[in-house]
C-alpha positions in Angstrom: 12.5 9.8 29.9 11.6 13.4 30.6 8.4 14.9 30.0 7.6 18.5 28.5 4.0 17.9 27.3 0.6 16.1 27.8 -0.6 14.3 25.1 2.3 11.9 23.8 1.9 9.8 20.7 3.8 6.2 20.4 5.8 6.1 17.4 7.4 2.8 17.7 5.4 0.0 15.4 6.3 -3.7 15.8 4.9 -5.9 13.5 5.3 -8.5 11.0 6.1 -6.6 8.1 5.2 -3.0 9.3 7.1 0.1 8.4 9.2 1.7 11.3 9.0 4.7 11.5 12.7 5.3 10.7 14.9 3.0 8.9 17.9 2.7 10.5 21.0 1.4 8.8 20.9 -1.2 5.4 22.4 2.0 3.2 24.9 -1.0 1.7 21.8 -3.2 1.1 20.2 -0.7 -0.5 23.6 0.8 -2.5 23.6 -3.1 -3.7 19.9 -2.9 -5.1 20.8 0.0 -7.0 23.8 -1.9 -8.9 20.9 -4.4 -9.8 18.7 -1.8 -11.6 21.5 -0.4 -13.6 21.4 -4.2 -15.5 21.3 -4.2 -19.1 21.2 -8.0 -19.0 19.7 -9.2 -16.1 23.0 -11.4 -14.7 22.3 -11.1 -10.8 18.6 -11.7 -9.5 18.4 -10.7 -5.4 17.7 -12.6 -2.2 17.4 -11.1 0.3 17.7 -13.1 3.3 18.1 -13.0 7.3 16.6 -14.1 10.8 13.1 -13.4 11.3 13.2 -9.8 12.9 16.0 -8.0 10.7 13.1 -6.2 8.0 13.6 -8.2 5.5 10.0 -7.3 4.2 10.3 -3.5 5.4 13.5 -3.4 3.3 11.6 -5.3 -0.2 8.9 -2.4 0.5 11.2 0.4 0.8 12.9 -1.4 -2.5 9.7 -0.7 -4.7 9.4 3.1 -5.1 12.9 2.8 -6.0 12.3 0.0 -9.1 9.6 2.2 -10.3 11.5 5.4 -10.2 14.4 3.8 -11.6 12.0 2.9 -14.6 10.7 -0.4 -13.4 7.6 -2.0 -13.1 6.9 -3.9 -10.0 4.9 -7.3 -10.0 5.0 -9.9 -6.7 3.2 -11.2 -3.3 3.9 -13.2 -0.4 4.5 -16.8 -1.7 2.6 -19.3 0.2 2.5 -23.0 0.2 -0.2 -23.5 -2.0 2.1 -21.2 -4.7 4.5 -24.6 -4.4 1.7 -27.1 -4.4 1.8 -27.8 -8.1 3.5 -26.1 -11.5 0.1 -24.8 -12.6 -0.3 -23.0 -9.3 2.9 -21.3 -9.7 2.1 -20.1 -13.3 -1.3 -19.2 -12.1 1.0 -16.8 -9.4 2.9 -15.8 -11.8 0.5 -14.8 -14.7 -1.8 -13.2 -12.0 1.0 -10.7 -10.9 1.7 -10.1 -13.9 -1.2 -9.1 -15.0 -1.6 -6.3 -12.3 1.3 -4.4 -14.1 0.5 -5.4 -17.9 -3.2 -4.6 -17.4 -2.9 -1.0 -18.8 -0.8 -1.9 -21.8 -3.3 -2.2 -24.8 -1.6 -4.4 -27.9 -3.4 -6.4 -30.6 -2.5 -10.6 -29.9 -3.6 -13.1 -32.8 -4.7 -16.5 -31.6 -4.6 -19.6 -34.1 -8.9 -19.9 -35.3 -10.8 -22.9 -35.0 -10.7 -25.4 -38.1 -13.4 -24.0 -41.1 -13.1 -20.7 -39.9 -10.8 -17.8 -41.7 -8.4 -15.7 -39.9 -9.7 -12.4 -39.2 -7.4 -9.2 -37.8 -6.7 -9.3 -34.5 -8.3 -7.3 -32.3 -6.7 -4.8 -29.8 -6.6 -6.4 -26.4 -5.4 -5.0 -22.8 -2.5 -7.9 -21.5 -5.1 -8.3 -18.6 -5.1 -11.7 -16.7 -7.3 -13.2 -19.3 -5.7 -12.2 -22.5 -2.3 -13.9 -20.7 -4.4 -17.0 -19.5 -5.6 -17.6 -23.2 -2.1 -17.2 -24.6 -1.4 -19.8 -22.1 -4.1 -22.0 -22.7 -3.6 -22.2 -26.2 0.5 -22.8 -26.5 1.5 -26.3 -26.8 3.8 -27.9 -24.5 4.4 -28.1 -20.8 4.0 -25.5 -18.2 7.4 -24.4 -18.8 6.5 -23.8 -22.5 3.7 -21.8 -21.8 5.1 -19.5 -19.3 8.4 -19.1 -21.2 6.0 -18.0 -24.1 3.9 -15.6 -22.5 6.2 -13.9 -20.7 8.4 -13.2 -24.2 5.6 -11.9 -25.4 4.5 -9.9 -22.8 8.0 -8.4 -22.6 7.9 -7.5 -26.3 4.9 -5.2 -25.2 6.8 -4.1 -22.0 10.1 -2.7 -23.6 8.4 -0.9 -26.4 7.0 1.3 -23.5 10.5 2.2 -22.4 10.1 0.5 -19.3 13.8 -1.2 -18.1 12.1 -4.4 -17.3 9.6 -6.2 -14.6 10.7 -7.3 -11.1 9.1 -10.1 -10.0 9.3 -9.6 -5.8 8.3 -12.1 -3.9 8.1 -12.5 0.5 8.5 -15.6 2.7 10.3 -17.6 -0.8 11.7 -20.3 1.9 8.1 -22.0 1.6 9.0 -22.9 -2.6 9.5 -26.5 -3.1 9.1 -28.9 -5.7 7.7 -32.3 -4.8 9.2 -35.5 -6.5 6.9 -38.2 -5.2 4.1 -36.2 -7.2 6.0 -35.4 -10.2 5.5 -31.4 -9.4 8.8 -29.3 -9.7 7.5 -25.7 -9.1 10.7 -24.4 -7.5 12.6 -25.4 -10.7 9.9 -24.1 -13.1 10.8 -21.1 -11.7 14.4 -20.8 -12.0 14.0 -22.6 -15.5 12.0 -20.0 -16.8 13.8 -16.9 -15.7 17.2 -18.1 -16.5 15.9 -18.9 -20.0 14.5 -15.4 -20.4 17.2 -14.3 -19.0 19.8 -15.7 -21.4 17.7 -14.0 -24.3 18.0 -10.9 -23.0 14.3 -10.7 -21.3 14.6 -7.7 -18.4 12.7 -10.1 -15.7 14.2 -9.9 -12.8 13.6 -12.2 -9.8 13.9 -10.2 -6.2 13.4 -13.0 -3.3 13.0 -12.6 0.7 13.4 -15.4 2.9 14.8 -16.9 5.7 18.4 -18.5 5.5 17.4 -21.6 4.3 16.1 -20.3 0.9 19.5 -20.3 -1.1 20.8 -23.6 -0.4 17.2 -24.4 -1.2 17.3 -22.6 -4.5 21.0 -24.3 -5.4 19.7 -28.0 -4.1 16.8 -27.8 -7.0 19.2 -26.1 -9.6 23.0 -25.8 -8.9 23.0 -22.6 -11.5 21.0 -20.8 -9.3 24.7 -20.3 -7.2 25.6 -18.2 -10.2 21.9 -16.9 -10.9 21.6 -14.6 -7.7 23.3 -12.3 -5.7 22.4 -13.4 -1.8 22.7 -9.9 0.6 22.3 -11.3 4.4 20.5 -8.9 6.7 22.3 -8.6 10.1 21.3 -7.1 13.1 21.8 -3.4 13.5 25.1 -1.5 14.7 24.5 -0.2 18.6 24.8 3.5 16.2 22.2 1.9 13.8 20.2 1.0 16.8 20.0 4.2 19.0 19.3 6.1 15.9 16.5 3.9 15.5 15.6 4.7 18.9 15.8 8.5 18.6 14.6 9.7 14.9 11.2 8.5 15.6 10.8 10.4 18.7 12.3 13.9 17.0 9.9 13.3 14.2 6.9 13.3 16.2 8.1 15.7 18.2 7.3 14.1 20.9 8.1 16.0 24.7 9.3 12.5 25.9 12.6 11.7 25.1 14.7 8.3 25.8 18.1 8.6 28.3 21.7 7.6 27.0 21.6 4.7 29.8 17.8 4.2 28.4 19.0 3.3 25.2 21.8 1.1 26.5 19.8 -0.6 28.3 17.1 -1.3 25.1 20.4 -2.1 22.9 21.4 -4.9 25.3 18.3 -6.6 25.5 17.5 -6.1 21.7 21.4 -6.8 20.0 19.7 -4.9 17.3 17.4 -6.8 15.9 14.9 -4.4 14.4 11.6 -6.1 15.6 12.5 -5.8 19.0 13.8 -2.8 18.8 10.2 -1.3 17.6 8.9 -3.7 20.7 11.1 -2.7 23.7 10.7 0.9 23.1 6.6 0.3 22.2 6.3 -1.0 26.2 8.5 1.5 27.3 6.4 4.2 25.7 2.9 2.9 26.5 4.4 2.2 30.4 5.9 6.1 30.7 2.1 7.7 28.7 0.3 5.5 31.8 1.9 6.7 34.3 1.7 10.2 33.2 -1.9 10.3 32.4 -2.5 8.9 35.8 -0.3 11.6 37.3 2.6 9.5 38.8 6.2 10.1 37.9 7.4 8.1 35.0 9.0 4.5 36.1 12.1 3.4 35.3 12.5 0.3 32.8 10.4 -2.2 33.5 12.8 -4.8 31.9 11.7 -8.5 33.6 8.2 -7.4 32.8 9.1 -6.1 29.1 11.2 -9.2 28.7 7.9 -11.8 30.1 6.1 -10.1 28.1 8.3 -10.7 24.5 8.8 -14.0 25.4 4.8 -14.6 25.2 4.3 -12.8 22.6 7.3 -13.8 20.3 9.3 -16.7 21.5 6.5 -19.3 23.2 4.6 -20.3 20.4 7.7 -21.2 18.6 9.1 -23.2 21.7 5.4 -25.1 21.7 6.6 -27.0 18.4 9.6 -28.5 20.1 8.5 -31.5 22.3 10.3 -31.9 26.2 13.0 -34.4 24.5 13.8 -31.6 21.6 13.9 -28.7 24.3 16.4 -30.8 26.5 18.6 -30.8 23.4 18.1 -26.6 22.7 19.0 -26.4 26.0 22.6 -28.3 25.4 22.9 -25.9 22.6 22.1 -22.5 24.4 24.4 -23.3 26.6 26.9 -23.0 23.9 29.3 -20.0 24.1 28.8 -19.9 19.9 24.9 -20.3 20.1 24.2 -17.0 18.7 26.4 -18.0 15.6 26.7 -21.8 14.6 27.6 -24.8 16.0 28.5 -28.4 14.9 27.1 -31.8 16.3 30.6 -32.6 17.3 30.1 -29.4 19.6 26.9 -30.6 20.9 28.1 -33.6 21.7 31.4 -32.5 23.7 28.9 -30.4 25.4 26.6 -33.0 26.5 28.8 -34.5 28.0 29.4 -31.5 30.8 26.0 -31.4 31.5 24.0 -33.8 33.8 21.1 -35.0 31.7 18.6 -37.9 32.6 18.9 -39.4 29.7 21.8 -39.2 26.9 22.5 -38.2 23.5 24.0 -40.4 20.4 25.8 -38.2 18.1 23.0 -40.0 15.7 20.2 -39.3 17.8 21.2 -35.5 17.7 21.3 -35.4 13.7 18.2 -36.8 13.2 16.9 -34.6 15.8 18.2 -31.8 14.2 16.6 -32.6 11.3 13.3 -32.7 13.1 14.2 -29.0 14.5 14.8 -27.6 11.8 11.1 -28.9 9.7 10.2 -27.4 13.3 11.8 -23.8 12.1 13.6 -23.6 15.2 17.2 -24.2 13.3 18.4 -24.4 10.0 21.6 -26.0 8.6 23.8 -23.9 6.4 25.8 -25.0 3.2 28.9 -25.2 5.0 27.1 -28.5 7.3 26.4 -26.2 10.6 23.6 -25.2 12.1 22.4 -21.8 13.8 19.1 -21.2 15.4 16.8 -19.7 12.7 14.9 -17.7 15.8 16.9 -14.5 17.1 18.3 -14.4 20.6 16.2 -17.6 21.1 19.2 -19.0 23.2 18.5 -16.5 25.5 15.0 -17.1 26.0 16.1 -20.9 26.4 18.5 -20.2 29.3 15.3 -17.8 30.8 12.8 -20.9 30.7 15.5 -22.6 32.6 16.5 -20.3 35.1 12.6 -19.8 35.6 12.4 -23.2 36.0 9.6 -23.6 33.7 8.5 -25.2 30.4 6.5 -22.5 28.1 3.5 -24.3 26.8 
C-alpha cells in the first residue's frame, strides 16, 4: 500500500447480506434477469443459487430497482422456518407481502352478507392486509383455494394499473419444506399456486435465493418445478472480477492508500474469489495499514497467518462445532481429496481412506449415512447427479489448517 494522506476511510464491508461497495462481475446474471422481465407469460420463475459467500442476496437487492423500473412491483422477505411450519403460515407470508405493495391500490370488493340481511354496494376498500385476509377468510375450500383466489383477484386490480406483474422475492428459500408426518405441504402450496396462476396468465413471478440444495428440493416436492424455473448458479469471481473488486472501491473513495499488484495477488489466492472474503481480507488489511499509520510506523506488509486465524474464527469455526470428532475424521478424508473443492463420490472417499492411517475405519455404509448426517449439519450437500460437494467455501482448506495446526476448533 502507499500512503498520500491522513485520514483514510475503509471501504470494504463484509457482511451477511451487505452491499459492497462495488459489484464486481454477475453482468450475465444480471443480462439473464432482464430476459425474465420481458415475460408476457410468466414461463421461467428464478433461483438463484450458490455457496454461501458468492452475493446471492447482494445480487436479489441489486435485482429490485431493476423490477420496479422495468414496471414491476416488488413483494418478498427472508423465508424462515416458521414460513414452512404449516400451509396457513405460508399464506399468512404470502398475503402479508403482498399487502405491502397492494396497500395503495383503492378498489371496491363485495363480500357474500350474512343470512336476513340485503346486499348493499360495496364499499371502496384499499387491498391492505385486511381487506386480503377477509377475502381469504371467507372463500371456501383449502388453503390452496383461498390463496389461488385472492391472488386472481388481486391481480385483476394490479394489471389495470399498468403494472407488468408482482415478483414475489424471497432469501434463504433452502429452509421451505413440507412435512408429511403432519399432513402440512407448504413447499407444494407454493409451487401449486403460482404454476396455476401462472397457466392463466397471472404476471406473479416467483424470484428464489438459496443455497444449492434448494432446486432438487423444489423438483423432489413437485417434478414440474424442473420446467417451472430457470436455476442461474453463482460462482466465484474471475481473478479480473476479483482485483476490480479490490480496486473500484478504493478509487471511489478516493482514498490516498492504494493496494500493490503482488497485494492483490496475494488477497486473490487466499480468497479464490469468493466475494465475502474478498470484502474481509481487504477489511483487515485496511484496518492493519490505518493503525499503523495513525501510530506513526510504516505500513506492514500482509499479515496473512493472522488474517487467515482470524477468518477461520470468525467464519469457519462455528460451522466446524456442528460436526462431532468421528464426522471431522471423515471431512478430513475428504479435504484431502484433489477434487474437494468440486464433488466427490463415496466410492472416492472410500479409495481414499484407504491411503490414509486412521484409528478406526470406514464402511462404504457408514460414510453414506454419515453423509447424510453432514449434510442436515449444512456442512455438505448432495447434488441431483448423486455427488456431493461441501456446501461451505474453501472449507477444505480450513480442514487441512486445523490439521496441520494440530488442533480441533471448538
Amino acid at each position: 500500500m502507499a500512503n498520500a494522506g491522513k485520514k483514510v476511510r475503509n471501504p470494504f464491508r463484509p457482511g451477511a447480506g451487505h452491499m459492497p461497495p462495488y459489484l464486481a462481475g454477475r453482468e450475465h446474471e444480471t443480462d439473464e434477469f432482464r430476459q425474465l422481465l420481458e415475460q408476457d407469460a410468466i414461463l421461467a420463475n428464478l433461483i438463484l443459487t450458490g455457496l454461501r459467500g458468492l452475493g446471492k442476496t447482494v445480487l436479489l437487492e441489486t435485482f429490485k430497482p431493476m423490477a420496479i423500473q422495468a414496471g414491476w412491483l416488488w413483494a418478498g422477505a427472508d423465508l424462515s422456518e416458521s414460513t414452512s411450519v404449516s400451509e396457513e403460515n405460508m399464506a399468512t407470508r404470502l398475503l402479508t407481502d403482498l399487502a405491502v405493495v397492494t396497500s395503495s391500490i383503492m378498489t371496491a370488493m363485495s363480500y357474500p352478507q350474512p343470512a336476513g340481511f340485503t346486499g348493499q354496494p360495496p364499499k371502496p376498500v384499499t387491498l391492505d392486509y385486511y381487506s386480503l385476509k377477509d377475502l381469504y377468510d371467507i372463500t371456501p375450500g383449502l388453503v390452496s383455494d383461498k390463496l389461488k383466489n385472492v391472488l386472481e383477484s388481486v391481480w385483476l386490480h394490479v394489471e389495470a394499473t399498468g403494472k407488468r406483474g408482482i415478483i414475489f422475492a424471497y432469501d434463504e428459500a433452502q429452509n421451505l419444506a413440507d412435512h408429511a408426518p403432519k399432513d402440512q405441504y407448504p413447499l407444494s402450496l407454493l409451487l401449486d399456486v403460482f404454476q396455476s396462476l401462472q397457466r392463466k396468465g397471472v404476471r406473479f413471478m416467483l424470484a428464489l435465493t438459496g443455497l444449492p440444495t434448494l432446486f432438487p428440493k423444489l423438483v423432489e416436492a413437485r417434478t414440474f418445478a424442473e420446467r417451472m424455473f430457470h436455476v442461474v448458479f453463482l460462482n466465484p469471481l474471475s481473478e479480473g472480477e476479483t482485483t476490480a473488486a479490490i480496486r473500484k472501491p478504493i478509487h471511489k473513495e478516493s482514498s490516498p492508500a492504494s493496494f500493490s499488484a503482488e497485494s492483490v495477488k496475494t488477497i486473490w489466492s487466499m480468497t479464490r474469489g469468493y466475494p465475502y472474503f474478498v470484502q474481509y481480507v481487504c477489511r483487515e488489511m485496511f484496518d492493519v495499514w490505518v493503525q499503523a499509520i495513525d501510530a506513526g510506523h510504516r505500513p506492514p506488509g500482509i499479515p496473512i497467518k493472522e488474517i487467515i486465524r482470524k477468518l477461520d474464527s470468525d467464519f469457519f469455526a462455528g460451522r466446524w462445532a456442528r460436526a462431532t470428532d468421528r464426522q471431522r475424521e471423515l471431512l478430513g478424508i475428504v479435504a484431502r481429496l484433489p477434487n474437494c473443492h468440486s464433488e466427490f463420490t463415496v466410492l472416492e472417499v472410500v479409495e481414499a481412506k484407504e491411503n490414509q492411517a486412521l484409528k478406526k475405519s470406514f464402511s462404504g455404509s457408514h460414510i453414506n449415512q454419515m453423509l447424510v448426517s453432514l449434510s442436515d449439519a449444512g456442512l455438505i450437500y448432495k447434488n441431483r447427479h448423486g455427488k456431493y460437494s461441501f456446501a461451505v467455501p474453501l472449507l477444505g482448506d480450513f480442514i487441512r489448517r486445523q490439521e496441520d495446526y494440530g488442533e480441533h476448533v471448538r
